[in-house]
N, C-alpha and C positions, 0 to 999 in steps of 0.2 A: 152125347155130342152128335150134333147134324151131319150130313152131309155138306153141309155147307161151310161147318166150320173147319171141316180138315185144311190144313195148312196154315191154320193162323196160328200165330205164338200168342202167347199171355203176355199181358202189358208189364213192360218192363218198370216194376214199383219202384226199383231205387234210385232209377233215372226220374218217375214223378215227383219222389221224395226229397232228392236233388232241387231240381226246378222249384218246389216250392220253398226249400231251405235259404237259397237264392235270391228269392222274390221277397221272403219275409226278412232275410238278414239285409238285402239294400235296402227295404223300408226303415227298419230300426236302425240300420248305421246311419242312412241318413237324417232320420228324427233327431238321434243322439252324437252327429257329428266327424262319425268316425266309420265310410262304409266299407272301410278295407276291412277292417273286423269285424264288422256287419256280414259280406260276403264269404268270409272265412269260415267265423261259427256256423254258418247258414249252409254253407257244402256240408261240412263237419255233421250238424245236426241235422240235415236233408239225409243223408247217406245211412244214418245210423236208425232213422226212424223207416227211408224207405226200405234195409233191411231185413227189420225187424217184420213189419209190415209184410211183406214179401217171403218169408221163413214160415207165419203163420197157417196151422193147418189149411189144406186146402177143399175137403168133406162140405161144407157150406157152401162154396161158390160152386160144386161141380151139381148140387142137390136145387138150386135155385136156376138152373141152366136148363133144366127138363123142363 
């Protein structure tokens, strides 16, 4: 890690996971009529994928940061 990067936190994955769960569920409720269960599943499945996502060993991103 740099000096430069003290003080910065890691990007909050499940707030991204969120947002795109959002993005893709109003598309598809809207496609298919119904975006309140569009935006639902899409928190639902935003939240579980950014997670899991987020859980994942963290060895790789700290060895590509050098």
């Amino acid at each position: 890690m740099n000096d430069s990067d003290k003080g910065k936190s890691a990007p909050n994955r499940v707030g991204l996971g969120v947002g795109l769960g959002i993005s893709l569920g109003v598309a598809f409720g809207a496609a298919f009529g119904n975006a309140g269960v569009g935006i639902a599943l899409g928190i639902a499945f935003g939240a579980a994928v950014g997670a899991a996502w987020d859980s994942r060993p963290k060895a790789k991103e700290e060895e590509t940061d050098q």
